[in-house]
Backbone as JSON Lines, residues from 0, in Angstrom:
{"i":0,"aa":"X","n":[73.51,107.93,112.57],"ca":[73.7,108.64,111.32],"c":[72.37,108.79,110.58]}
{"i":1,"aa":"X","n":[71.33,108.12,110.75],"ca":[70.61,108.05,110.18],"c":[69.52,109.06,110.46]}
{"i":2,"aa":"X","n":[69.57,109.49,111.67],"ca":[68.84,110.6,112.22],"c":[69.25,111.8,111.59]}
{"i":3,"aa":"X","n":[69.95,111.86,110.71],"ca":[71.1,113.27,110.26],"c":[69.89,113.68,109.29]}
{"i":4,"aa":"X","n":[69.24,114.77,108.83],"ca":[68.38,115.33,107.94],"c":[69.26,115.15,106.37]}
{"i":5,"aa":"X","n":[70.57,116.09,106.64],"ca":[71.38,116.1,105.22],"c":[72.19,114.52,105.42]}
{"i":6,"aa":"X","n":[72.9,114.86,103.92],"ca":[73.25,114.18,103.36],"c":[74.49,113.99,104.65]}
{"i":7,"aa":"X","n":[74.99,112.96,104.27],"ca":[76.56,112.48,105.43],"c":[77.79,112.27,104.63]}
{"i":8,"aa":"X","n":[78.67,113.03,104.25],"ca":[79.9,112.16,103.78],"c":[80.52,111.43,103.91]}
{"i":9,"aa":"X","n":[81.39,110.47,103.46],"ca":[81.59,109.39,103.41],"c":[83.16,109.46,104.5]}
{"i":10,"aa":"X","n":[83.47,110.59,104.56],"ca":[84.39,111.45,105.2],"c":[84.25,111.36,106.43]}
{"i":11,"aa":"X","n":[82.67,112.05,107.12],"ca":[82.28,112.03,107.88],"c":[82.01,110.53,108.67]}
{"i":12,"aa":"X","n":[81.48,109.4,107.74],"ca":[81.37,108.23,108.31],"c":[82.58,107.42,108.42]}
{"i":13,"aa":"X","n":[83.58,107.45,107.95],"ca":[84.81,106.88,108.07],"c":[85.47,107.5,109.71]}
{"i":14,"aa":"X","n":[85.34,108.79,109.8],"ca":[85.54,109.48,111.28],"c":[84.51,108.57,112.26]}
{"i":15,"aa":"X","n":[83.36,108.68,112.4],"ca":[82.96,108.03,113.24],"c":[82.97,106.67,113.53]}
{"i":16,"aa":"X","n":[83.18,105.58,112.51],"ca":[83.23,104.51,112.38],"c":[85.43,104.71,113.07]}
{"i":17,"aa":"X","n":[85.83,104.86,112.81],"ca":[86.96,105.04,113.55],"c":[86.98,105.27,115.06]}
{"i":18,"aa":"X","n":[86.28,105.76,115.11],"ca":[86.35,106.7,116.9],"c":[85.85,105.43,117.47]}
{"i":19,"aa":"X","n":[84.66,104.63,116.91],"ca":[83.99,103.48,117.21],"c":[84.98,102.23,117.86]}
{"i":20,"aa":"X","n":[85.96,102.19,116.55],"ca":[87.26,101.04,116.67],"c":[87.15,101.72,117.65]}
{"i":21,"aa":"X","n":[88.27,102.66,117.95],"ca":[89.17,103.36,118.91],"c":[88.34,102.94,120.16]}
{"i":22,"aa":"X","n":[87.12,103.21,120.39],"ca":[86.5,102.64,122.03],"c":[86.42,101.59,122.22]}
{"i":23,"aa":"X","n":[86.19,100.81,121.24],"ca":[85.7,99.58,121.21],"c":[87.5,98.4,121.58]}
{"i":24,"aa":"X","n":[88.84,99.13,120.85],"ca":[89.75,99.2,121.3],"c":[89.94,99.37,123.06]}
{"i":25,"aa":"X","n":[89.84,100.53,123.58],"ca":[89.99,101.14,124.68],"c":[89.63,99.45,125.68]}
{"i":26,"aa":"X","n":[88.18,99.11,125.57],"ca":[87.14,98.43,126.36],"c":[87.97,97.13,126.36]}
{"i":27,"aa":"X","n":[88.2,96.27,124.96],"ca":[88.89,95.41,124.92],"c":[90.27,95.16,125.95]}
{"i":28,"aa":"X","n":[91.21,96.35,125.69],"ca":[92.35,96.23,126.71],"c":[92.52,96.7,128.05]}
{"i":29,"aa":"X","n":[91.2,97.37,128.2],"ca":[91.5,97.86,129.5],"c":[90.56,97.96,130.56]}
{"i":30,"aa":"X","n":[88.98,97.11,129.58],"ca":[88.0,96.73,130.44],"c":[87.08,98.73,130.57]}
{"i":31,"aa":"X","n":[85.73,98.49,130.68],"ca":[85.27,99.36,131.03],"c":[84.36,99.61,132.22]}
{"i":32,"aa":"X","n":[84.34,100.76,133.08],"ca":[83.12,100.81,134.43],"c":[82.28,101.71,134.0]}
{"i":33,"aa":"X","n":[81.07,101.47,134.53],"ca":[79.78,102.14,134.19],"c":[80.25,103.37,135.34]}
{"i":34,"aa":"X","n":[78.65,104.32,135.32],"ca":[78.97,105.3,136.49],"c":[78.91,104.76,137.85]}
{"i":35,"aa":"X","n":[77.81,103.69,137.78],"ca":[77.42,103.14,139.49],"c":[78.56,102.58,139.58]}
{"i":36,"aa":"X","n":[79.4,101.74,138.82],"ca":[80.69,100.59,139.2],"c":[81.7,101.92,140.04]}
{"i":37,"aa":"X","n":[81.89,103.31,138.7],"ca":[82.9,104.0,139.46],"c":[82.59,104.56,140.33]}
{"i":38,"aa":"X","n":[81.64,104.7,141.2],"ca":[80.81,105.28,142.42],"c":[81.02,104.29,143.39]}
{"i":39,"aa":"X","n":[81.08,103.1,142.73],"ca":[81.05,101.88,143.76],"c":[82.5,101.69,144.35]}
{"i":40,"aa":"X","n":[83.42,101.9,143.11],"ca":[84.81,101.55,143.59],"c":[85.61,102.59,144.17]}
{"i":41,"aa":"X","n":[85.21,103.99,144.06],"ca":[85.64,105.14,144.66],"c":[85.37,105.73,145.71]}
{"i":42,"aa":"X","n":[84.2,105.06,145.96],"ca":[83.39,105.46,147.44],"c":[82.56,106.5,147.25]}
{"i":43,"aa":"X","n":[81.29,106.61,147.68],"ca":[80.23,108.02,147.55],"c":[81.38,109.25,147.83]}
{"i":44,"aa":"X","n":[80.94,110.04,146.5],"ca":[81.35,111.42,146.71],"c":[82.3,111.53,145.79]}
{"i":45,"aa":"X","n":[82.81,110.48,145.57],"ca":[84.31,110.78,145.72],"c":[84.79,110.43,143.52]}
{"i":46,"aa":"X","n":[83.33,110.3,143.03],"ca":[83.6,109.88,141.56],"c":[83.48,111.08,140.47]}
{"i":47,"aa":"X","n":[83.7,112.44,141.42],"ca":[83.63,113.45,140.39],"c":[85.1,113.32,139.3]}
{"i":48,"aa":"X","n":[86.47,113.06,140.0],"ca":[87.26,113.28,139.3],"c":[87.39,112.32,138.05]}
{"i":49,"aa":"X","n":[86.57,111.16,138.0],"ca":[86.41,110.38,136.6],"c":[85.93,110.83,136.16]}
{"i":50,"aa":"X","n":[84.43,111.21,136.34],"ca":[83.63,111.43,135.19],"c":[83.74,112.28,134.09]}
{"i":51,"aa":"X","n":[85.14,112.96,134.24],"ca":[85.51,113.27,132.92],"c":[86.19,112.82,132.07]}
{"i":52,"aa":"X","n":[86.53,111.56,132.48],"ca":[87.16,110.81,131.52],"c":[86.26,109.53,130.91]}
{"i":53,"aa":"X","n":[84.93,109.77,130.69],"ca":[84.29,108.83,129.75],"c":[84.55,108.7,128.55]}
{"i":54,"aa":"X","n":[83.86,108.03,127.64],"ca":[83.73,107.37,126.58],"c":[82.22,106.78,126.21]}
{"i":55,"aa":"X","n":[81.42,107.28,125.08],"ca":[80.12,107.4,125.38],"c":[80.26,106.02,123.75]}
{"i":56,"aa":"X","n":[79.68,105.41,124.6],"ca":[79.63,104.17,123.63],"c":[78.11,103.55,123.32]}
{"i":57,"aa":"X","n":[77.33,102.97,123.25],"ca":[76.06,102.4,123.2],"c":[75.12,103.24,123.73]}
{"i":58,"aa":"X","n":[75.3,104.69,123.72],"ca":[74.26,104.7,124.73],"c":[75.02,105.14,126.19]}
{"i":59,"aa":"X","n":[76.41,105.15,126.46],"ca":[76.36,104.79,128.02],"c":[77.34,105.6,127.63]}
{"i":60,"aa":"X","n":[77.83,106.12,129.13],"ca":[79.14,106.86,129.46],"c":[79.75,105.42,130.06]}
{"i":61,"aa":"X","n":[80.9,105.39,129.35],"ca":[81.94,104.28,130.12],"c":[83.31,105.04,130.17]}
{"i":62,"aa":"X","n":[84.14,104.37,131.3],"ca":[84.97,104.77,131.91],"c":[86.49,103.6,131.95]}
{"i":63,"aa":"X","n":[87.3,104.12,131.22],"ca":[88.01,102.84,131.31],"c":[89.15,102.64,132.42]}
{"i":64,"aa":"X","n":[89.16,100.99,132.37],"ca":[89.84,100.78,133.74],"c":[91.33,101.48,134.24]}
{"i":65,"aa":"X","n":[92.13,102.23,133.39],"ca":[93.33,102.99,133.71],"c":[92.92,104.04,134.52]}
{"i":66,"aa":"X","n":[91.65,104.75,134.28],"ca":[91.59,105.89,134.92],"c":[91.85,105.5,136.28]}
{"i":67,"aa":"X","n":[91.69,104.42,136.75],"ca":[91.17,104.43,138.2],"c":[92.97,103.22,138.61]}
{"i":68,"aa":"X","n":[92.96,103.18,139.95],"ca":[94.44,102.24,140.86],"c":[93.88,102.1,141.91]}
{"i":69,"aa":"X","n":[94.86,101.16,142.49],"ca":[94.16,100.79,143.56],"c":[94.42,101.87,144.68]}
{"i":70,"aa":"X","n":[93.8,101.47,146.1],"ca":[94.12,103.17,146.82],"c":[94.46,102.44,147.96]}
{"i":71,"aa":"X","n":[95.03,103.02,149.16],"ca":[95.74,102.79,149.95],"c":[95.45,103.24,151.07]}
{"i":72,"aa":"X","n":[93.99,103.37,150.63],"ca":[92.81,103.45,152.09],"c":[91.87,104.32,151.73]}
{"i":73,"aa":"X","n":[91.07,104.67,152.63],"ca":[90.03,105.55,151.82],"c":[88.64,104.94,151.94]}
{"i":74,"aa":"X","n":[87.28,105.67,151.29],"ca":[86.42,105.07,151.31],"c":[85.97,104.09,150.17]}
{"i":75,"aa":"X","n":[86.24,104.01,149.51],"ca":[86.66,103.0,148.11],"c":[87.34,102.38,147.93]}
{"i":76,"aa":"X","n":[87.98,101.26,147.28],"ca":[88.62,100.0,147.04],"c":[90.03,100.79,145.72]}
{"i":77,"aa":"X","n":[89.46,101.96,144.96],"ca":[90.15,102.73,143.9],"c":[90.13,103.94,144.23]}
{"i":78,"aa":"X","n":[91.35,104.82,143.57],"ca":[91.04,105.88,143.44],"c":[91.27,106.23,141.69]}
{"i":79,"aa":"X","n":[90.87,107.47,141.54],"ca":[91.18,108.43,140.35],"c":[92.86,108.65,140.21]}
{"i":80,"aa":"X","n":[93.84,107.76,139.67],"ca":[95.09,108.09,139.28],"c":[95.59,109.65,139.31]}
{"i":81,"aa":"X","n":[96.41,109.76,140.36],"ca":[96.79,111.18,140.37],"c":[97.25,111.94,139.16]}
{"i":82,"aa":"X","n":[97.59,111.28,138.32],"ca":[98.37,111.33,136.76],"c":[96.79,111.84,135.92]}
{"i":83,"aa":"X","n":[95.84,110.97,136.48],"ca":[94.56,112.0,135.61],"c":[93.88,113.17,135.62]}
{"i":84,"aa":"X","n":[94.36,113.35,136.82],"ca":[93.95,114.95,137.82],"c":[94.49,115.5,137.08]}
{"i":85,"aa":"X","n":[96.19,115.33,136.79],"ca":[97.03,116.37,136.48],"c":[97.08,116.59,134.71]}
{"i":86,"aa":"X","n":[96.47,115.34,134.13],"ca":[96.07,115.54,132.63],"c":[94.82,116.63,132.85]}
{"i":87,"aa":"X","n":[93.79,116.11,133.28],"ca":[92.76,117.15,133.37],"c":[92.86,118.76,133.57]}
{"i":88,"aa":"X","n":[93.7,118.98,134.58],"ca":[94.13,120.4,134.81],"c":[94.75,120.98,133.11]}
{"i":89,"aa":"X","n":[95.55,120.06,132.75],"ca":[96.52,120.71,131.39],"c":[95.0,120.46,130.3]}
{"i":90,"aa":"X","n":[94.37,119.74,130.06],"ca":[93.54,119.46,129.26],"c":[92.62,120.82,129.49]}
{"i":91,"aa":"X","n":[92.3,121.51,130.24],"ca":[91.5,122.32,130.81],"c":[91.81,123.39,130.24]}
{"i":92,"aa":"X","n":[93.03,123.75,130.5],"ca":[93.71,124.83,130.09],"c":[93.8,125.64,128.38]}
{"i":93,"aa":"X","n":[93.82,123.83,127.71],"ca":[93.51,123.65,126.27],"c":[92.93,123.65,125.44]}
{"i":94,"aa":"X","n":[91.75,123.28,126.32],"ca":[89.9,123.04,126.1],"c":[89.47,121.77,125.03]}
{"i":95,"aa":"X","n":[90.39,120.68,125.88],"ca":[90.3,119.41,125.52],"c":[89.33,118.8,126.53]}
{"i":96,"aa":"X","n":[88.96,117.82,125.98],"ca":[87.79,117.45,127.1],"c":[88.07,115.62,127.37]}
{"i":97,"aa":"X","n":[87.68,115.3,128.42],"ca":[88.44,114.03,128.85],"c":[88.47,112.58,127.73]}
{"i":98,"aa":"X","n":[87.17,113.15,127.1],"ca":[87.19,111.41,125.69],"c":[88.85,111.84,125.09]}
{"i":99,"aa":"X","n":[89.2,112.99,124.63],"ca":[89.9,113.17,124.18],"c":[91.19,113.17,124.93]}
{"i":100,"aa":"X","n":[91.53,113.16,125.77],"ca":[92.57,112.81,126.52],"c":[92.54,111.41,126.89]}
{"i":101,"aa":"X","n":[91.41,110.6,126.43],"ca":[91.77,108.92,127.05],"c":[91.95,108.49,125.74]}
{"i":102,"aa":"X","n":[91.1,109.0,124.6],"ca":[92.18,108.53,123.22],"c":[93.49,108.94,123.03]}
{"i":103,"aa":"X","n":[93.76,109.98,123.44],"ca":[95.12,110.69,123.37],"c":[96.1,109.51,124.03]}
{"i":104,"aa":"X","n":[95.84,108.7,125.24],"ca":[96.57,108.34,125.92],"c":[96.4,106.94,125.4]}
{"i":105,"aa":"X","n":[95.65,106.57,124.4],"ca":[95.83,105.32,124.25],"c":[95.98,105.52,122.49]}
{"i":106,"aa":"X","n":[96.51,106.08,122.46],"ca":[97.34,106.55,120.86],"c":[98.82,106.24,120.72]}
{"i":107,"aa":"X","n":[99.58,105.68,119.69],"ca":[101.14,105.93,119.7],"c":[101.28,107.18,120.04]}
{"i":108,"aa":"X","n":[102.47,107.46,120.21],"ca":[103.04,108.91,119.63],"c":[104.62,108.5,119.77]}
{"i":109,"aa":"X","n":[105.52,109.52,118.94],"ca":[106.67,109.6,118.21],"c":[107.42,110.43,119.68]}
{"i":110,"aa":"X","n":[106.43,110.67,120.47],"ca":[107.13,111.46,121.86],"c":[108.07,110.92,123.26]}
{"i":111,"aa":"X","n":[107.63,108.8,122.82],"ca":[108.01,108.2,123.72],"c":[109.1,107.54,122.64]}
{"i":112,"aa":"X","n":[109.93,107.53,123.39],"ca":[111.4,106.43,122.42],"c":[111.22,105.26,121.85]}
{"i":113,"aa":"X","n":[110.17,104.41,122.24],"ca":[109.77,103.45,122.1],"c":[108.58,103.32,121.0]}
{"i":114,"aa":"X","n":[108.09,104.89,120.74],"ca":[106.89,104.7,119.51],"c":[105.6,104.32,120.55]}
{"i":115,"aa":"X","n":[105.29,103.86,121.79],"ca":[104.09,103.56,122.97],"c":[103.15,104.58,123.03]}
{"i":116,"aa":"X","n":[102.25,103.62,123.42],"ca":[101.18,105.05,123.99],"c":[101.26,105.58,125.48]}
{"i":117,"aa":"X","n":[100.91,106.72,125.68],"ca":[101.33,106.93,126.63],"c":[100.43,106.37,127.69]}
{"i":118,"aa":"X","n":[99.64,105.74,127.93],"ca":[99.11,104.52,128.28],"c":[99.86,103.46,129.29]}
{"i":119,"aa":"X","n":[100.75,102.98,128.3],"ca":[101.72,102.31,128.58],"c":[102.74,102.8,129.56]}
{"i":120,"aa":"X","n":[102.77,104.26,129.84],"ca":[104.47,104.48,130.51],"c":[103.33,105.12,131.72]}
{"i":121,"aa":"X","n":[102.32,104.67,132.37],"ca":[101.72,104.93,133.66],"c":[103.02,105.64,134.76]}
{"i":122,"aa":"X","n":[103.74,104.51,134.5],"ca":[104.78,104.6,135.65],"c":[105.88,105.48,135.63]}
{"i":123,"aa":"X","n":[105.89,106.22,134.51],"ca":[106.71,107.68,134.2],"c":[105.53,109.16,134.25]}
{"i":124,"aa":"X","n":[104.79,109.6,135.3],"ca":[104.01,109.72,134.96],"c":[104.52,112.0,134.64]}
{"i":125,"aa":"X","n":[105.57,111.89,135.07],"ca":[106.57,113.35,134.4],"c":[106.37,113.28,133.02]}
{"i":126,"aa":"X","n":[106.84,112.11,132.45],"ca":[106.9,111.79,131.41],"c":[105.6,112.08,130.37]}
{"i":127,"aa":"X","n":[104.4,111.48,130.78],"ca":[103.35,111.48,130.15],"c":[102.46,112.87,130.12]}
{"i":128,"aa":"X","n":[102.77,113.18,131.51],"ca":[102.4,114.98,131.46],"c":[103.49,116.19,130.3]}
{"i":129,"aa":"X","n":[105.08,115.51,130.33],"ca":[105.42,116.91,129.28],"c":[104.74,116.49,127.94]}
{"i":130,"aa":"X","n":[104.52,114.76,127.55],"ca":[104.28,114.86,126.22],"c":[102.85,115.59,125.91]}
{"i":131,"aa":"X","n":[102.49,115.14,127.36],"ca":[100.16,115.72,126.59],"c":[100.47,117.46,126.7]}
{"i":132,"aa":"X","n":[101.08,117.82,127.89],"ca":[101.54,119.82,127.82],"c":[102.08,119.52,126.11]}
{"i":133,"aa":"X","n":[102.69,119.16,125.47],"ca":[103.61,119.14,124.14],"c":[102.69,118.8,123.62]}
{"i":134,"aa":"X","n":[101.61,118.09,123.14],"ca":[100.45,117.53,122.01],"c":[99.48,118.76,122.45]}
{"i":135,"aa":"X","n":[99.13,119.18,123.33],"ca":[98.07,119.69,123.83],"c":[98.08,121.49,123.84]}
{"i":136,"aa":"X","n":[99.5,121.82,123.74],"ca":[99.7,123.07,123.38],"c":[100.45,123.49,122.32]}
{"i":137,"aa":"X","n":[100.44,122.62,121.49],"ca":[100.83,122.54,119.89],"c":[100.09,123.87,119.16]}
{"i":138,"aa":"X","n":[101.11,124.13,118.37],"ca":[99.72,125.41,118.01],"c":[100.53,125.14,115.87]}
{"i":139,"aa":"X","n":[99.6,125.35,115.57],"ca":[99.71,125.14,113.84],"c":[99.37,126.2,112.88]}
């Protein structure tokens, strides 16, 4: 902030100091990988489909540990959750960009019965795609 020439509102710093929690949130519950870790655990080649789901924190693009499951062979130990492919495609469409779809997903919303983030319902993953198509093509 301090690099800013004008003045900053107080508006403005309350937003960023929020987004701050919010990663700093993310890292806490769900652990974060650098780019070499997700290169490491995905196998060469194969870490394009994360890297849109960072989170630029200190300095660094981090990547949190949901994006990625375990895989069931392959050249990596993980893959990229098929459920993030298919956020990305709808996010695309929207011209949302992946920070914003990993806060999105680690947000309540009033869309799951339970008040959860959609975070939480991994394992419905129909589920988590109509609500982000429904948040994501909202129009006001």
């Amino acid at each position: 902030m301090e690099s800013v020439e004008a003045d900053v509102s107080p508006q403005l710093v309350r937003s960023v100091q929020a987004t701050i929690n919010a990663v700093k949130r993310v890292g806490r519950e769900f652990g974060f990988l650098t780019a070499s870790e997700v290169r490491d655990v995905l196998g060469p080649g194969n870490e394009a489909d994360a890297l849109d789901f960072s989170l630029r924190y200190r300095g660094q693009e981090l990547y949190p540990g949901f994006v990625v499951e375990p895989s069931c062979g392959g050249a990596g130990s993980m893959r990229v959750r098929p459920l993030m492919q298919d956020l990305k495609t709808i996010a695309d469409e929207y011209s949302w960009d992946g920070a914003d779809v990993v806060l999105w997903m680690t947000s309540p919303t009033t869309w799951f019965a339970d008040g959860g983030r959609p975070v939480d319902h991994l394992d419905q993953p129909a589920r988590v795609l109509a609500a982000f198509e429904d948040e994501a093509g909202a129009q006001w």
